[in-house]
C-alpha positions as a LaTeX table, in Angstrom:
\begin{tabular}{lrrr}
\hline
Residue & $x$ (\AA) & $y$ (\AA) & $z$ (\AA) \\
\hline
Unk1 & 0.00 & 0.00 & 0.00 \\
Unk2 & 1.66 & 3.35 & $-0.69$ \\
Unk3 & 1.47 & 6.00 & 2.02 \\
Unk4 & 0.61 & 10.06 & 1.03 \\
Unk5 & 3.36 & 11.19 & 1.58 \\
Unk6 & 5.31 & 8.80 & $-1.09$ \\
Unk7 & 2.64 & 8.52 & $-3.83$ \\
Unk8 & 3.50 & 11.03 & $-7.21$ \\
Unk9 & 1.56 & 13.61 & $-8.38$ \\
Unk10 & $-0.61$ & 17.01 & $-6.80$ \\
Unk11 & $-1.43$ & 17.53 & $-3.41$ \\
Unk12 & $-5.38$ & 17.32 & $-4.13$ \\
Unk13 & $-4.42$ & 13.87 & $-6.13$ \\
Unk14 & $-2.33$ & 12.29 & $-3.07$ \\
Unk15 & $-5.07$ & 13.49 & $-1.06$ \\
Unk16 & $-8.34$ & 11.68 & $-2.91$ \\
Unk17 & $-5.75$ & 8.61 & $-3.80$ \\
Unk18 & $-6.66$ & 4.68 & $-2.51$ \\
Unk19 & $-5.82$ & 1.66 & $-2.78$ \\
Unk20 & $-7.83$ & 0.38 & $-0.12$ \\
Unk21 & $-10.54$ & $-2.28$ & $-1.03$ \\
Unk22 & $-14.14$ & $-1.43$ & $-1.24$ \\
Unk23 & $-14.85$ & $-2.49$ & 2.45 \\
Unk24 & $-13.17$ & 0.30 & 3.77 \\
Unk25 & $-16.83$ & 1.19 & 3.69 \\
Unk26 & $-17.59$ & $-0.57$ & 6.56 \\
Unk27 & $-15.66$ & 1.10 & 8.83 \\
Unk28 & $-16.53$ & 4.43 & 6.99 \\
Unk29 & $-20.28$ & 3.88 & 7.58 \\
Unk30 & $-19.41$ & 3.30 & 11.74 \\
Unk31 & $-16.89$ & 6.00 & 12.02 \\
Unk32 & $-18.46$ & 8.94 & 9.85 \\
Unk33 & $-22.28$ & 8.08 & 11.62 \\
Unk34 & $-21.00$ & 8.22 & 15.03 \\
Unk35 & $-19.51$ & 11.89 & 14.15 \\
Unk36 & $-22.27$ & 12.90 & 12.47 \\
Unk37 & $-24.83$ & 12.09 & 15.03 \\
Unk38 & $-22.72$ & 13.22 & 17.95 \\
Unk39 & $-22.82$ & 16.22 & 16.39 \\
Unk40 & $-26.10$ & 16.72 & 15.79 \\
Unk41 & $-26.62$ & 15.67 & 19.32 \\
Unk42 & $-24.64$ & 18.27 & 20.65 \\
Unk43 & $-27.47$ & 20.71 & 19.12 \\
Unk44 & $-30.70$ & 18.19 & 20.03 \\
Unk45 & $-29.28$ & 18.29 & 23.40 \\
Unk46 & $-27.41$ & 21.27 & 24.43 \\
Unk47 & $-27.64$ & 20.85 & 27.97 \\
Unk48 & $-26.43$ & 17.07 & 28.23 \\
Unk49 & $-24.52$ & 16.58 & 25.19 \\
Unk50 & $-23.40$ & 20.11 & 23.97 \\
Unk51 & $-22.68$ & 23.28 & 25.88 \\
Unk52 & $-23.49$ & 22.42 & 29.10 \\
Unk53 & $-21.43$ & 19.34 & 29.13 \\
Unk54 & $-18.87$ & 21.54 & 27.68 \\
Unk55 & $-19.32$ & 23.83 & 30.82 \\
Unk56 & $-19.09$ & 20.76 & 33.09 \\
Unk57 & $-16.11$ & 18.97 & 31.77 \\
Unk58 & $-14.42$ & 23.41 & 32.40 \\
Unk59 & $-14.02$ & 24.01 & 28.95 \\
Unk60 & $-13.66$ & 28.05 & 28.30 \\
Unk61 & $-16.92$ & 29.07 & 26.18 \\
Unk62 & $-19.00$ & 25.97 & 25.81 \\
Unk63 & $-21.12$ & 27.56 & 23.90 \\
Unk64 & $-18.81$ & 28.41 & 20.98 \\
Unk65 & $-16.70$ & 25.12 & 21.24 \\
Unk66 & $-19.41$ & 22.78 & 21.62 \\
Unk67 & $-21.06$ & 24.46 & 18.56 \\
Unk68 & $-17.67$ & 24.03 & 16.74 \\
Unk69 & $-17.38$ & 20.55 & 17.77 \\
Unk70 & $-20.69$ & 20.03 & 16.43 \\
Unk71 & $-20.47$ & 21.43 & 13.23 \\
Unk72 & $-16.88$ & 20.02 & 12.52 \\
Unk73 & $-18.71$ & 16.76 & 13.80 \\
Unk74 & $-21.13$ & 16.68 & 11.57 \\
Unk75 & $-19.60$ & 17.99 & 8.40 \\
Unk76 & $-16.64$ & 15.51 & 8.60 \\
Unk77 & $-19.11$ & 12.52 & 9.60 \\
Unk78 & $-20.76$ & 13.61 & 6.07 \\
Unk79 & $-17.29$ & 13.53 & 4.08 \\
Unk80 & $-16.98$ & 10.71 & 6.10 \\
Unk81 & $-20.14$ & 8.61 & 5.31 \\
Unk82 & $-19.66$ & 9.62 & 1.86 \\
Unk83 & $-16.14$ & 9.20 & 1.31 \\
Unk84 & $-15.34$ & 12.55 & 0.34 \\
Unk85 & $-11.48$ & 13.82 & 0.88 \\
Unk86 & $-11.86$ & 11.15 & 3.45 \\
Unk87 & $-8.50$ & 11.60 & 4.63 \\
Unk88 & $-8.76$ & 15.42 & 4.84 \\
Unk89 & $-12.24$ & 14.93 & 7.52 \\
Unk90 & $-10.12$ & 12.53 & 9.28 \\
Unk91 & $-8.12$ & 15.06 & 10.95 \\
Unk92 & $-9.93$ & 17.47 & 12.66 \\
Unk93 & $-11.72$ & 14.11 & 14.34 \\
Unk94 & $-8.18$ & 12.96 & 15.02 \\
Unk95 & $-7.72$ & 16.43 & 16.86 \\
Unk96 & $-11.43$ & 16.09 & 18.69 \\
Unk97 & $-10.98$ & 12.12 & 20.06 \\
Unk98 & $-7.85$ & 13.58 & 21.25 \\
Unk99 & $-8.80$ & 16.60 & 22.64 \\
Unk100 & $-12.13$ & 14.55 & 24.26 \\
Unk101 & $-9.87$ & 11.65 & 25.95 \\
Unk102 & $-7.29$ & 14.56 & 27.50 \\
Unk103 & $-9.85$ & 16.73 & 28.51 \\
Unk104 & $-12.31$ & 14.34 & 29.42 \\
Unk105 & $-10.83$ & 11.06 & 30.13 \\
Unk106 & $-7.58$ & 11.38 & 30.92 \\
Unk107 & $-8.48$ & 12.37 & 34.90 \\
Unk108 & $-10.65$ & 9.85 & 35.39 \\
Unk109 & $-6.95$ & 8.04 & 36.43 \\
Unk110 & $-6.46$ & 9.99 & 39.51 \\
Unk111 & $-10.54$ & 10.70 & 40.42 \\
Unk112 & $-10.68$ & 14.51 & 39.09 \\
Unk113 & $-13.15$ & 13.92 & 35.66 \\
Unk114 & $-16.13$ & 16.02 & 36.65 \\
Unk115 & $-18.00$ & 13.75 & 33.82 \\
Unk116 & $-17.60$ & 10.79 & 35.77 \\
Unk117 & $-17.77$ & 11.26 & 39.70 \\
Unk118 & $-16.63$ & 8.57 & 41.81 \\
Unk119 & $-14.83$ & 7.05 & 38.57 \\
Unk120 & $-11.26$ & 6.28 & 39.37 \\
Unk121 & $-8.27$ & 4.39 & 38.26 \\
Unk122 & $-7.53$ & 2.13 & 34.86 \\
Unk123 & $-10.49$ & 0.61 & 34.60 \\
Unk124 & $-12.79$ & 2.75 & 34.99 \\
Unk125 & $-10.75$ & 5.03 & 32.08 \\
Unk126 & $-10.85$ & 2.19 & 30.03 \\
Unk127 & $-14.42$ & 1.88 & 30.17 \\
Unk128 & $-15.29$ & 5.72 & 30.04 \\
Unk129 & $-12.74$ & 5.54 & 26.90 \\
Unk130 & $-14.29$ & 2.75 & 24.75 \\
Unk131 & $-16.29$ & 4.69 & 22.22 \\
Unk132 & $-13.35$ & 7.27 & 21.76 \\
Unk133 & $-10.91$ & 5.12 & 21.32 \\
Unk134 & $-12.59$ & 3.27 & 18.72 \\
Unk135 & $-13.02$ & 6.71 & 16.77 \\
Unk136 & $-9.63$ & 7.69 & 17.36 \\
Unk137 & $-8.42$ & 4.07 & 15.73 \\
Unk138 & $-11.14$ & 4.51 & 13.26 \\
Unk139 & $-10.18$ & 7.72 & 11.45 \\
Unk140 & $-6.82$ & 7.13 & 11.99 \\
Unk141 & $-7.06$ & 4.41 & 9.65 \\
Unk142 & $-9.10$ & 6.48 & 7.19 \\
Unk143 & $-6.18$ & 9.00 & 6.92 \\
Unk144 & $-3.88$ & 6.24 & 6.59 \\
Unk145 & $-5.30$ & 4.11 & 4.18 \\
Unk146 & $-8.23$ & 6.24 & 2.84 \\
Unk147 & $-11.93$ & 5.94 & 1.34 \\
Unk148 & $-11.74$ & 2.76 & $-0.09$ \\
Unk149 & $-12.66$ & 1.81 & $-3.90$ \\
Unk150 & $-16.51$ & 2.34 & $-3.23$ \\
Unk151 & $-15.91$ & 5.89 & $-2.33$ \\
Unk152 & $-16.66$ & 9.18 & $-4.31$ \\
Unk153 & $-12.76$ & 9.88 & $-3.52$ \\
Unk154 & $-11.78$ & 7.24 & $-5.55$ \\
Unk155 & $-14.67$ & 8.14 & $-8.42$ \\
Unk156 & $-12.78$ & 11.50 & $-8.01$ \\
Unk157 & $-9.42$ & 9.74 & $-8.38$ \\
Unk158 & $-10.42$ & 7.65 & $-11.33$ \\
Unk159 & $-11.56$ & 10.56 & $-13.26$ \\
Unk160 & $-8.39$ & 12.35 & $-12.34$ \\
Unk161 & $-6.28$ & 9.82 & $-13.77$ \\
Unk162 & $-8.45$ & 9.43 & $-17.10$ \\
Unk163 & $-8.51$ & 13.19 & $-17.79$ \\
Unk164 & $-4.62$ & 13.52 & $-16.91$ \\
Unk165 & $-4.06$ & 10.16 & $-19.46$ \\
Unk166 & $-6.00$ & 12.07 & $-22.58$ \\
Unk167 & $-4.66$ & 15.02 & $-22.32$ \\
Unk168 & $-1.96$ & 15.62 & $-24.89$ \\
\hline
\end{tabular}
């Protein structure tokens, strides 16, 4: 499999390119509809789920950075879903699993998460940690391997390829 960073031609072509076999799809459809709906939750349910959780977990302005979070959420869930510069989506949700588990997560080790009172210790991280994680390894296979061959990024790349091969 070539990486990005080694394969020839434009930025926007490296970008769209993969090799990846069609089921990439499957881990597309998981990954880009738990962003998607997350975000969209964090509007459904400001108080639990968006700016007041935001607030809770002492984030400065909830309000504008669970609104980010949702809109980034949901418009990279949508590239996602539809495998759409697949690889380019992946990392702002590389930047929000990471930002979630450090913010979030990461003191449930010593008992200081003010998400999960009373939670303490490895396990109890682990647990709280599951469904991040799993996004986190999720997209960043997507920006490693990208959309897959059932994917409008490689339509995009196929037509790329045939207009650069008839042009004289």
């Amino acid at each position: 499999m070539t990486s990005l960073l080694t394969q020839p031609g434009p930025w926007r072509t490296r970008l769209i390119h993969t090799e990846a076999p069609g089921e990439v799809i499957l881990v597309r459809l998981y990954v880009g509809a738990v962003f998607a709906s997350e975000g969209v939750l964090k509007f459904v349910r400001p108080d639990e789920l968006g700016a007041g959780r935001f607030d809770r977990a002492g984030i400065p302005l909830p309000g504008f950075f669970a609104s980010l979070d949702g809109i980034l959420e949901i418009a990279c869930g949508l590239l996602i879903l539809a495998g759409l510069f697949t690889r380019l989506a992946a990392v702002p949700m590389l930047v929000n699993m990471a930002g979630a588990l450090a913010i979030t997560k990461l003191p449930i080790l010593w008992g200081a998460a003010p998400l999960f009172p009373g939670a303490s210790g490895w396990w109890d991280l682990a647990h709280a940690s599951r469904t991040d994680l799993a996004q986190l390894c999720g997209a960043l296979f997507l920006l490693a391997v990208g959309a897959g061959a059932w994917s409008a990024d490689a339509h995009l790349s196929r037509h790329t390829r045939l207009e650069a091969a008839t042009r004289p």
